[in-house]
N, C-alpha and C positions, 0 to 999 in steps of 0.2 A: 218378044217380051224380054225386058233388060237382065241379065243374071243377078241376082239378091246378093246382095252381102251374106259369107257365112252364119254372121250371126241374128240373121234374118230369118235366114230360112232355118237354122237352129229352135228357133220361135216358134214357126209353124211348125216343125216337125215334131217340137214337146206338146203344143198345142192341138196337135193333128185330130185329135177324138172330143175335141172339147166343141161346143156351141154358142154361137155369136148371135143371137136373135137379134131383132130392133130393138132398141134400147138407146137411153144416154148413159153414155160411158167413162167416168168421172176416173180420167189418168193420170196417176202419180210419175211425175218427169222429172231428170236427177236435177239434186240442187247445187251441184257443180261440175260433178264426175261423171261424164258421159256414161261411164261404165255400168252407172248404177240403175239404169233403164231394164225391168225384168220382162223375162222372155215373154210374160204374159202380155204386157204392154204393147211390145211389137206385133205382136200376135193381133192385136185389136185395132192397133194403128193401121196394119195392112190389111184389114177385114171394113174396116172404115167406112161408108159411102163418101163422108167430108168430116172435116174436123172444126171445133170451134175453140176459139184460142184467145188468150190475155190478148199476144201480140203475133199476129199468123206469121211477122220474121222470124222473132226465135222458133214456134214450132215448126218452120219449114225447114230451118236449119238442123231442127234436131232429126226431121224426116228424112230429109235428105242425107246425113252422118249413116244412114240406118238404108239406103236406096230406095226410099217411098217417098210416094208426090202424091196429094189430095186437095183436091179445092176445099179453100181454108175460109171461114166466115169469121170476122176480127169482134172478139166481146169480152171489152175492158171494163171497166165499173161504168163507165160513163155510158156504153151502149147496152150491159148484160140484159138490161128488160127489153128492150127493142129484140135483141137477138134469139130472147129465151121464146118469142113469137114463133122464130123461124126453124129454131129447136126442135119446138115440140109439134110442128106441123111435117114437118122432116119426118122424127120419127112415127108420129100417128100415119103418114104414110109407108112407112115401112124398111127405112132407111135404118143405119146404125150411124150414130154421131159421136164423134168423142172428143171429150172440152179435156184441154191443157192450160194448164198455166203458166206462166213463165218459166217457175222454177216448183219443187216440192207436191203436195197433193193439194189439188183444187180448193175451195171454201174456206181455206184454213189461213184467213189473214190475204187473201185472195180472193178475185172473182170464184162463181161457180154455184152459190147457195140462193139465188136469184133464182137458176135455171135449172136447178133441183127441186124446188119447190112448184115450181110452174112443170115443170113432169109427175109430181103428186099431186098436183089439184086437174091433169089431164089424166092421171090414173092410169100412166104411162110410166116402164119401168126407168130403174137410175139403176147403172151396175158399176161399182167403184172396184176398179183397178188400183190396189195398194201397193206402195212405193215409197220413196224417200218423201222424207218430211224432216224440216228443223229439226221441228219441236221432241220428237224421240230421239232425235240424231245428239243433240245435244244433254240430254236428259242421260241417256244411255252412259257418256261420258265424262259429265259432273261429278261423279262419289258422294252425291248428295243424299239424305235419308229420304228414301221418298218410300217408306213405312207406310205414312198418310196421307199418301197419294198427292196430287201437281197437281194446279190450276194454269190453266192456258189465258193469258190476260191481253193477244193480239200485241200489239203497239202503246206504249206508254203515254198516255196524254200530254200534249204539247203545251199545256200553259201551264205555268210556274206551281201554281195554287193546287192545279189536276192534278200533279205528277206527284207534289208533295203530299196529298190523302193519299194517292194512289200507292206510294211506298210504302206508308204508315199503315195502311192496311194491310200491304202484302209484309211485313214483319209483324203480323199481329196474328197471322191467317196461321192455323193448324197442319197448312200445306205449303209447301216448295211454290212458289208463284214464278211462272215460266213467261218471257214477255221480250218481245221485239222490240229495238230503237235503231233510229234513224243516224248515218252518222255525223251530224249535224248538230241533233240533241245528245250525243256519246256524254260529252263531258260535262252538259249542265243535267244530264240524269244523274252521274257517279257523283258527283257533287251536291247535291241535294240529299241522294242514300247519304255522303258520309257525315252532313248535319244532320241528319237522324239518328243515323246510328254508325260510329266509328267502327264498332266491331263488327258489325253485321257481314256473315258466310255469304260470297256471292260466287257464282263462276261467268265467266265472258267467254262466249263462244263466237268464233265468224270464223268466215270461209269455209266452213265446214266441207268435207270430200274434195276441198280443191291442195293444190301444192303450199300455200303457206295456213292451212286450217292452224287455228290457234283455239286451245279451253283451256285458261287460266282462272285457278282457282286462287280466293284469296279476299280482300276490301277492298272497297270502294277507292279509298286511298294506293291501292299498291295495283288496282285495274289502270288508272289515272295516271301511276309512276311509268305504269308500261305503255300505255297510249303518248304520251308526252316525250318517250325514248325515240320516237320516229314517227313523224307526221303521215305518215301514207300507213300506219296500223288504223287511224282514224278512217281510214275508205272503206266501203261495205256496207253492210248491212251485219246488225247485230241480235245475238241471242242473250238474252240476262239471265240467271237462273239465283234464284233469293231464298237462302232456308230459313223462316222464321224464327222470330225469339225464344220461341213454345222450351226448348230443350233450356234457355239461360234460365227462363223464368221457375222452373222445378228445383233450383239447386239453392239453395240456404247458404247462408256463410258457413257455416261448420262443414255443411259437405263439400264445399269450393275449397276450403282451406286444406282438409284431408285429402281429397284429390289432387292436391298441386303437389302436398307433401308426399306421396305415392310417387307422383310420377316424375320426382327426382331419383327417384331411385328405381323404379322399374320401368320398360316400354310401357307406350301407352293403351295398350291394348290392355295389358297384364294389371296396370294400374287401376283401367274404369271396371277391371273383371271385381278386384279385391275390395273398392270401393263401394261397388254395386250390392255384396257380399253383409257390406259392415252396413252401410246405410239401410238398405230394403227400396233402394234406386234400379233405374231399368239400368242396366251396362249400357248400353245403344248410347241412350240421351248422353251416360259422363264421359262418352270414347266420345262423342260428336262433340262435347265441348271442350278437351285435350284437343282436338284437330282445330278447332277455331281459334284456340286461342292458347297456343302452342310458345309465345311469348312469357301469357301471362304464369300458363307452368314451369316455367323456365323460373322464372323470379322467383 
C-alpha cells in the first residue's frame, strides 16, 4: 500500500475516533488554495467507496495532490438526475459516496441539490462536510454592514430587462445582496448598477485564496476604472456584494448637512458618534454613509 502524503495521514490520525457510516457526503473542496482542503475532508475522501463529482478531472486531481484514487462517477447538471439514481442505490447498499464540485461547497450555485434531495425522499442520510465557500469568503472581507443579514442571489440574470429589476431590488432590499457574474456580463452588470445608482456601496471580489485575489470596495463606476486598467482583471469568475439604499434613505437634509459639517473636522468615526448624539440617528447607518460617500464629506 502507497505511503500517504503527511497530510493525509494527518487527516486520519485527527480523524482517528471519528465515524464514517454510509451516507452521502456533501464535500467542501478549496476555491483556489489547495491549502484550504480540511483535514475532515480528507478523512472522508479516503474512507470513500467512490466519489461523485461536477467534473471527475478536477476531483481526481485534487485526490491525487492529496495520494488517493477512487472510481469517480461524472454528475454535472446535465446528468445529476440520472446520477442521483446511482447515488442513492450505492448508498442504500451500504457504501459511503462523496460528491465534489468543482470548486467551493456543493449546491451552492452548483450541482449537488438534485442528489440531496433524492437521499431525503430515500430516507437515506446527507452529511455535509464544511469548507470553503465564495460566498462567506467574500462576505467575511467586504466591511459591509451586514447588521441585517445577506441574501445569497446565485448568478445575476442575463438579459438586460432581468438584471435591471434584479438590481433595483437588490438596492431596495433591507440586506447586503451577495451574487455571482459571469466574466463576460462583468461590464454590462457594473454598467447598468451605475444607471441606477451612481452612488451605490458595492465590493468586487475574485480569485479569492488564489495569488492575484482582489476585494475592491467602491462604485460601479471605479469597479469599471479598475476592470478597463487591464483586460485579463476581466478573467474569472466574479463575486458582487451590494449594500442597499436602506442607510441613504434615513438621513434628511438637516442630518446630511450636519454630518458633512462634523466630519470636516473630526474622523469619521468621531463625527457619525457626535451626529448620532445630536440627531437620535443610529451611529452605524451615519459612519456607513461617511464611508460611501466620503467625497461627498469632503465638499
Amino acid at each position: 500500500m502507497p505511503t500517504l502524503p503527511s497530510s493525509t495521514q494527518a487527516a486520519l490520525d485527527s480523524c482517528a475516533q471519528q465515524d464514517f457510516p454510509p451516507a452521502l457526503y456533501m464535500v467542501a473542496t478549496p476555491i483556489g488554495n489547495l491549502a484550504d482542503i480540511s483535514l475532515r475532508a480528507l478523512a472522508v475522501l479516503h474512507h470513500a467507496d467512490r466519489i461523485a463529482a461536477e467534473d471527475t478531472r478536477v476531483a481526481q486531481r485534487l485526490l491525487a495532490a492529496y495520494g488517493l484514487q477512487k472510481p469517480a462517477l461524472r454528475c454535472d447538471r446535465h446528468r445529476e438526475a440520472q446520477a442521483a439514481e446511482h447515488i442513492v442505490a450505492a448508498v442504500a447498499a451500504g457504501e459511503r459516496v462523496a460528491f465534489l464540485s468543482d470548486a467551493g461547497t456543493p449546491g451552492i450555485s452548483d450541482p449537488g441539490s438534485r442528489i440531496a434531495a433524492a437521499m431525503h425522499a430515500a430516507n437515506l442520510r446527507v452529511m455535509p462536510i464544511p469548507g470553503a465557500s465564495a460566498v462567506p469568503t467574500a462576505l467575511s472581507a467586504s466591511g459591509l454592514d451586514l447588521q441585517a443579514g445577506y441574501c445569497f442571489a446565485g448568478f445575476a440574470p442575463e438579459k438586460a430587462a432581468a438584471l435591471r429589476a434584479f438590481l433595483q431590488a437588490a438596492l431596495l432590499s433591507p440586506r447586503v445582496t451577495v451574487f455571482f457574474e459571469a466574466p463576460h456580463r462583468i461590464h454590462a452588470c457594473l454598467r447598468t448598477l451605475q444607471s441606477l445608482d451612481p452612488l451605490a456601496h458595492l465590493v468586487l471580489a475574485k480569485e479569492l485564496s488564489k495569488q492575484f485575489e482582489t476585494v475592491l470596495p467602491g462604485t460601479a463606476q471605479a469597479a469599471l476604472a479598475w476592470l478597463d486598467a487591464d483586460p485579463k482583471r476581466a478573467q474569472g469568475e466574479f463575486v458582487l456584494l451590494l449594500q442597499p439604499r436602506q442607510a441613504q434613505a434615513t438621513l434628511d437634509a438637516q442630518a446630511l448637512t450636519l454630518l458633512q459639517r462634523l466630519a470636516q473636522e473630526l474622523p469619521a468615526s468621531r463625527a457619525a458618534a457626535v451626529a448620532a448624539d445630536l440627531t437620535g440617528l443610529k451611529r452605524d447607518v451615519l459612519y456607513r454613509w461617511l464611508l460611501d460617500h466620503k467625497d461627498a464629506a469632503a465638499d
